[in-house]
DRENNUNU-293998 format. One line per field, with one value per residue: residue number from 1; residue in three letters; x, y, z of N, C-alpha, C in turn. Coordinates in Angstrom, 1 decimal, padded with zeros to 4 digits. Layout:
k c(NUM,...)
r c(ALA,...)
n.X c(X,...)
n.Y c(Y,...)
n.Z c(Z,...)
ca.X c(X,...)
ca.Y c(Y,...)
ca.Z c(Z,...)
c.X c(X,...)
c.Y c(Y,...)
c.Z c(Z,...)
END
This chain:
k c(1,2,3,4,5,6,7,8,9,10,11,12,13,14,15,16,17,18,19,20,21,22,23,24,25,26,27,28,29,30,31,32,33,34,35,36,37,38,39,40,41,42,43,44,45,46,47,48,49,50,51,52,53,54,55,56,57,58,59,60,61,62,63,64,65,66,67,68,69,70,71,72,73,74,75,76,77,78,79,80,81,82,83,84,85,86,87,88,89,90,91,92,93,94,95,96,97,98,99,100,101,102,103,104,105,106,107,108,109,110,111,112,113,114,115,116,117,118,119,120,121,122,123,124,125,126,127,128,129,130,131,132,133,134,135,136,137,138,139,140,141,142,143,144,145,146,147,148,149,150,151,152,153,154,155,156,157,158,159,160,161)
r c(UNK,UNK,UNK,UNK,UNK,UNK,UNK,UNK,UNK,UNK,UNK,UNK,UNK,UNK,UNK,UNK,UNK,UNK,UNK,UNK,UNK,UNK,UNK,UNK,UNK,UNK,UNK,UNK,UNK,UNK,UNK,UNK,UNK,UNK,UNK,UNK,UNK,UNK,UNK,UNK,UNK,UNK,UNK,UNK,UNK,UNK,UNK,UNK,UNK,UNK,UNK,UNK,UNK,UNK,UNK,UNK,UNK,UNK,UNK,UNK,UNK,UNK,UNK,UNK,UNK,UNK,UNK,UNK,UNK,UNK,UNK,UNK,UNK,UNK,UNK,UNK,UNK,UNK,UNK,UNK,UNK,UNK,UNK,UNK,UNK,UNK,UNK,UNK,UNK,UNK,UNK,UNK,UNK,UNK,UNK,UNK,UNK,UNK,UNK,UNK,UNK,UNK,UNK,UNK,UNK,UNK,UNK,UNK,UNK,UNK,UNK,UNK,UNK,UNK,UNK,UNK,UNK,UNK,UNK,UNK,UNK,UNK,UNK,UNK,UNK,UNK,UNK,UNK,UNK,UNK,UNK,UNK,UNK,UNK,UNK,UNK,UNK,UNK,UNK,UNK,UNK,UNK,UNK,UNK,UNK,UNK,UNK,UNK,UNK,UNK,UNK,UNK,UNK,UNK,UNK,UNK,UNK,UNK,UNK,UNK,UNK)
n.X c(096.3,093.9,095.5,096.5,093.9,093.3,095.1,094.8,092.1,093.1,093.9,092.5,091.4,089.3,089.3,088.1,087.4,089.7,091.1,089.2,089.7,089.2,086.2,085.6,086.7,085.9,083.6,081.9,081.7,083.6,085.8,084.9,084.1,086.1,087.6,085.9,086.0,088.3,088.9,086.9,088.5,090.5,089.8,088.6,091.1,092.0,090.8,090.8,093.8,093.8,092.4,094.3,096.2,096.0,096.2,093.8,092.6,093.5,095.1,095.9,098.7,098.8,098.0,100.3,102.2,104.8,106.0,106.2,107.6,110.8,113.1,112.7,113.6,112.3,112.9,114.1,111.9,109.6,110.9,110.5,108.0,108.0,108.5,111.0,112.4,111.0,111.9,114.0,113.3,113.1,112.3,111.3,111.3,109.9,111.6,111.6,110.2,107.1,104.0,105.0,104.4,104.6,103.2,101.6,103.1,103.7,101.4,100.3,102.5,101.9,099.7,100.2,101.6,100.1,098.6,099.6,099.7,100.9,101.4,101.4,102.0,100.9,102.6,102.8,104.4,105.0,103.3,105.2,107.8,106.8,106.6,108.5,111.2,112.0,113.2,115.2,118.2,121.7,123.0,125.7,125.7,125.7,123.2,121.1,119.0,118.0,115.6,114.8,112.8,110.7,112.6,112.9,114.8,115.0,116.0,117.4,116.6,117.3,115.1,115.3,117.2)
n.Y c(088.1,086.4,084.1,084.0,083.9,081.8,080.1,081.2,080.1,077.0,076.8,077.2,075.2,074.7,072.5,071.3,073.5,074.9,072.9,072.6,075.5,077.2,077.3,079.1,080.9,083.7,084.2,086.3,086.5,084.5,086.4,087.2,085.4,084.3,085.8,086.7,083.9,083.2,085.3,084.3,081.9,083.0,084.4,081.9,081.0,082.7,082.9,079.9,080.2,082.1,080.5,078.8,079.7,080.2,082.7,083.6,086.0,089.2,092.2,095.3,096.3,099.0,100.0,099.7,100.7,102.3,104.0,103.1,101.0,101.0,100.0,098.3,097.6,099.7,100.2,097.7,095.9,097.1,096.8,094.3,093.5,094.4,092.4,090.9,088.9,086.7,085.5,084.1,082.1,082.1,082.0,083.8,084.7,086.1,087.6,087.8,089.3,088.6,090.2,092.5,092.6,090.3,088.2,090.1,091.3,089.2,087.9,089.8,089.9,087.7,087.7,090.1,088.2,087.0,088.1,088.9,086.6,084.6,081.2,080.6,080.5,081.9,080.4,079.7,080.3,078.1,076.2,076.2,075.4,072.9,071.0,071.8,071.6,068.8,067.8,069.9,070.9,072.4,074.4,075.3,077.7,079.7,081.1,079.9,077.3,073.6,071.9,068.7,067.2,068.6,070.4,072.8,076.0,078.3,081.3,082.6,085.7,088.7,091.5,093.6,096.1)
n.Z c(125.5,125.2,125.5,128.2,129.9,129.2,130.3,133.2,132.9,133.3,135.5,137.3,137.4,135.3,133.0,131.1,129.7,129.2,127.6,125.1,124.2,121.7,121.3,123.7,123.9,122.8,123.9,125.7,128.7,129.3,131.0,132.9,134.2,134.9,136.6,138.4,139.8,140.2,142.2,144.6,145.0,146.2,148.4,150.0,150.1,151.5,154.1,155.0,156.0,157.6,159.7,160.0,161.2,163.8,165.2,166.3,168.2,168.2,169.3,167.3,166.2,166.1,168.1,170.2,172.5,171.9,173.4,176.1,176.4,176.4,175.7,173.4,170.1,168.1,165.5,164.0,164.7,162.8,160.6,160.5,159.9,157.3,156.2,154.9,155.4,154.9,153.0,153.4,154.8,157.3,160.4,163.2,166.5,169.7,172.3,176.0,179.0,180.9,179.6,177.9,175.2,173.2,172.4,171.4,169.2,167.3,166.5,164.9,162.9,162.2,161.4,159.1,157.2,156.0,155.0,152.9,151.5,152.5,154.1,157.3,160.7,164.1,167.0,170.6,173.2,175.2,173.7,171.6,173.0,174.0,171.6,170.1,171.2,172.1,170.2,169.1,167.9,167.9,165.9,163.3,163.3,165.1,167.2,166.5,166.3,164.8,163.8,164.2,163.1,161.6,159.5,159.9,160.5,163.2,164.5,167.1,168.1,169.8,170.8,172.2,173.8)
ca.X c(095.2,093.1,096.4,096.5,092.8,093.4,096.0,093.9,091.3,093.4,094.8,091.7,090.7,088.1,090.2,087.3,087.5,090.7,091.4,088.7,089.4,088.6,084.9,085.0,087.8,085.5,082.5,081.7,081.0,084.5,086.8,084.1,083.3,087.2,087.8,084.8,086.1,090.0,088.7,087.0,089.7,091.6,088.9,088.6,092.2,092.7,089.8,091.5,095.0,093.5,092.1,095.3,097.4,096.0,096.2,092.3,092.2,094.8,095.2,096.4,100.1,099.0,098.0,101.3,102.8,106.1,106.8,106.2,108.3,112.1,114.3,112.6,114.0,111.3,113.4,113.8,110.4,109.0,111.5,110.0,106.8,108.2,108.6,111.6,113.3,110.4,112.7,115.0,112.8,113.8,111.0,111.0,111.2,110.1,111.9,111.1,109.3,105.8,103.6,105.3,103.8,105.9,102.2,100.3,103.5,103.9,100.2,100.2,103.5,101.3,098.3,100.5,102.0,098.9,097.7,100.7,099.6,102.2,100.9,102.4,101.3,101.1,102.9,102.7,105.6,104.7,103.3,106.5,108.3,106.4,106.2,110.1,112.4,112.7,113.6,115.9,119.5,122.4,123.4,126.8,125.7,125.4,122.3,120.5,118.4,117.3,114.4,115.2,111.6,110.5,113.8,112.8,115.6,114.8,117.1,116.5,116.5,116.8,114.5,115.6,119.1)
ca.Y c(088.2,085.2,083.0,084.6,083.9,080.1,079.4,081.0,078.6,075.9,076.7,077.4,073.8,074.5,071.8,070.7,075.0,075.4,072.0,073.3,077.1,077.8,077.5,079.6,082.1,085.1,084.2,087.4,085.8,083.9,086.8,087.5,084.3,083.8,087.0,085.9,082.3,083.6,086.0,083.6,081.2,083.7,084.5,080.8,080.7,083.9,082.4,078.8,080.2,082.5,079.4,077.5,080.7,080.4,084.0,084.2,087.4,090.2,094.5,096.0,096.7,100.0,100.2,099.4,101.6,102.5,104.8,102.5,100.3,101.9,098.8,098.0,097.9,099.8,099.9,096.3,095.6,097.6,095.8,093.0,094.3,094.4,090.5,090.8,087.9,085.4,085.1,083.3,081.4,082.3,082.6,085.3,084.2,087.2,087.4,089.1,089.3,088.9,091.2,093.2,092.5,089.6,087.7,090.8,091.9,088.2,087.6,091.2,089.4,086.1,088.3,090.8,087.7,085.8,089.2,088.8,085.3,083.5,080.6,080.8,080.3,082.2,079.4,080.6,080.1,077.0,075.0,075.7,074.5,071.4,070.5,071.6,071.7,068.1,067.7,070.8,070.3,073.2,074.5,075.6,079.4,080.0,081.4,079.3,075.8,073.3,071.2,067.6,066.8,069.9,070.9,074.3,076.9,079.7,082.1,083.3,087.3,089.7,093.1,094.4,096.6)
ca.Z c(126.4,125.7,126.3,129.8,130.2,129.0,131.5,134.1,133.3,133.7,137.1,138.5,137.2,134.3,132.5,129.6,128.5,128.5,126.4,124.1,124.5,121.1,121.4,124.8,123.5,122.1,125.1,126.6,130.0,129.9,131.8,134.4,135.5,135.4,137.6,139.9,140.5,140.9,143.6,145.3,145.4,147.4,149.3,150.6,150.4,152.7,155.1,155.6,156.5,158.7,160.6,160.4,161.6,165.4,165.7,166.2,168.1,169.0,169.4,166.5,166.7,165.9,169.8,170.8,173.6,172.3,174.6,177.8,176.9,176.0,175.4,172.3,168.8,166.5,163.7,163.8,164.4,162.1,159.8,160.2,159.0,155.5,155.4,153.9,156.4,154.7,151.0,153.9,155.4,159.0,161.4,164.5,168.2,170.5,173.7,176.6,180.2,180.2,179.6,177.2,173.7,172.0,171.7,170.0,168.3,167.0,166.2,163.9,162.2,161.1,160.3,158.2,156.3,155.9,154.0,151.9,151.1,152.9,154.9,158.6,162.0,165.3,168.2,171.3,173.9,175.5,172.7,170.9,173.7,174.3,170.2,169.3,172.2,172.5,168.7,168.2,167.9,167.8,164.2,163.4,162.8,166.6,168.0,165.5,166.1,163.9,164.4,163.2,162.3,160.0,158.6,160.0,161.8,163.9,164.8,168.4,168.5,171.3,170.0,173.4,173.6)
c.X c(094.4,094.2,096.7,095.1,093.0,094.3,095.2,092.6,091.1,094.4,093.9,090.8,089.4,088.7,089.2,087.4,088.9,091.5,090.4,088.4,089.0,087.0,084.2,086.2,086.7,084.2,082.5,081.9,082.6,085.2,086.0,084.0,085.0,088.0,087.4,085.5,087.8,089.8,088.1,087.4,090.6,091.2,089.4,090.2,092.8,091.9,090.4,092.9,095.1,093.1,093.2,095.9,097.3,096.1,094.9,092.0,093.4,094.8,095.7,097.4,100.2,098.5,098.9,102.1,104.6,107.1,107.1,107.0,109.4,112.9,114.2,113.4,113.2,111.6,113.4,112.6,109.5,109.6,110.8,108.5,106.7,108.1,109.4,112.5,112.2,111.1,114.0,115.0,113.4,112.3,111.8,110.3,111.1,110.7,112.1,110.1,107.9,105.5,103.7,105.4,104.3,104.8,101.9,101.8,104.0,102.5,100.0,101.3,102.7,100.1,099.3,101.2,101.6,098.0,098.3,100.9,100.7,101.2,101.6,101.3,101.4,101.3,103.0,103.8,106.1,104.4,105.0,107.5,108.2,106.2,107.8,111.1,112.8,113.5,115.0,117.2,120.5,122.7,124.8,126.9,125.6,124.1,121.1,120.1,117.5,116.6,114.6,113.7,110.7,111.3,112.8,113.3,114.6,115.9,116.6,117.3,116.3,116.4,115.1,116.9,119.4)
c.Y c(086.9,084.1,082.6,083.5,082.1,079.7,079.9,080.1,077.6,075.8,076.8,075.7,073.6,073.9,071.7,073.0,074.9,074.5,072.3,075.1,078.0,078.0,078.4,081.1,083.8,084.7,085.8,087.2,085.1,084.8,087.2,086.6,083.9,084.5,086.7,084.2,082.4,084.4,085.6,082.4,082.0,084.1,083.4,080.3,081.5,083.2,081.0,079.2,080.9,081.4,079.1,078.5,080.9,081.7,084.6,085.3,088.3,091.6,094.4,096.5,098.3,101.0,100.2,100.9,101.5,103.4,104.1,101.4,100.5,101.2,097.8,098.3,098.4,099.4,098.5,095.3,096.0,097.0,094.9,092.6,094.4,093.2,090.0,089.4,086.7,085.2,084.2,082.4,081.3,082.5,083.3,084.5,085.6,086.8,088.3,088.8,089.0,090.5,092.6,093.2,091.4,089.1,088.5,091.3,090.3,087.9,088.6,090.9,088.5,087.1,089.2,089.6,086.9,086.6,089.5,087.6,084.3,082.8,080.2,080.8,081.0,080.6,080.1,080.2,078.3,075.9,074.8,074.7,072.9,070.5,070.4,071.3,070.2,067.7,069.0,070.4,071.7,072.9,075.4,077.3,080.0,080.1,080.8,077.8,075.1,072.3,070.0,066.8,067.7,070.5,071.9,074.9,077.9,080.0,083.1,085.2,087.7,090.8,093.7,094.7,096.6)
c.Z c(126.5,126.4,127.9,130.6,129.8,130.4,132.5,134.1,134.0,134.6,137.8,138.1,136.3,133.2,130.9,129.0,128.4,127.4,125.1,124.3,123.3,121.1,122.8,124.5,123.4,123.4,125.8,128.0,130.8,131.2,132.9,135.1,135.6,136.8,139.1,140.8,140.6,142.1,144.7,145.9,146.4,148.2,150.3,151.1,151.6,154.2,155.5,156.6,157.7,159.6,160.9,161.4,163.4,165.7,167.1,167.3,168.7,168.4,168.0,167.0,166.1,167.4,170.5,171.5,173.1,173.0,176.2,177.4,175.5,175.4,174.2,171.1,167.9,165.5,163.3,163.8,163.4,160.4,159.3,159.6,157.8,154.9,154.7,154.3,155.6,153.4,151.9,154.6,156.6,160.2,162.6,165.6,168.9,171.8,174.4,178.1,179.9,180.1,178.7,175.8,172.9,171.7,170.6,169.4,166.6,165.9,164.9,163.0,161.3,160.2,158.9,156.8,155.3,154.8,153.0,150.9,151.1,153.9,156.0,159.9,163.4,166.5,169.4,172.1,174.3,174.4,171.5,171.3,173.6,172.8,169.6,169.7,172.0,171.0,168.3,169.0,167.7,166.2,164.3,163.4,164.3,167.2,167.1,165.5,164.9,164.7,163.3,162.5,161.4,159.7,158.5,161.3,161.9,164.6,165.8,168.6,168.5,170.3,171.0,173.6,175.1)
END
């Protein structure tokens, strides 16, 4: 337990206790104010990424009309919901007419992964365009570009059957 509480010390940067952690070992005070100053680390930490993540405002993909629009893939959306495609580092291109949700189901993608403590970004159609297109290059996997300045693929796929 204290060993725990020593290494949290010295990751949240209280470097002079945890190099002398015997004289703060038995402290009453230590695992609260370690508690307190790890929960606001992730506070600050949850509040920056949100900035970075461009989302800043969109419906709840719990408003989403899946009945008005038929040609969706729930299951696959709802998939993607789990986050299980981020251990592969692949990012999600919606595609699709206007009008028919790929922003708010996009935007509810960064928020859900951002609450997962993954640091990721809502791009919107256009600025991807005008930031990646001229840089991206064909990859041998097919429907799959790589971007020669952030050695980072996306793999373009249709939700729509």
């Amino acid at each position: 337990m204290t060993t725990d509480l020593k290494e949290q010390a010295s990751k949240l940067g209280f470097k002079a206790m945890a190099a002398r952690w015997n004289e703060y070992a038995n402290q009453s005070w230590v695992k609260e104010l370690l508690e307190a100053e790890a929960a606001e680390k992730n506070r600050r930490s949850l509040e920056r990424r949100l900035r970075e993540s461009q989302i800043h405002e969109m419906k709840p993909v719990s408003e989403f009309d899946w009945e008005w629009l038929k040609t969706i893939d729930r299951e696959l959306v709802e998939e993607l919901f789990t986050l299980e495609f981020m251990s592969r580092a692949v990012n999600i291109i919606f595609l699709g007419a206007n009008g028919l949700g790929k922003s708010m189901l996009s935007k509810n993608l960064v928020h859900t992964a951002l609450l997962a403590g993954y640091k990721t970004k809502f791009v919107s159609p256009v600025r991807c365009c005008r930031t990646y297109q001229p840089r991206m290059v064909p990859h041998p996997d097919g429907d799959v570009y790589r971007s020669t300045q952030a050695r980072t693929y996306w793999q373009l796929t249709s939700l729509a059957t």
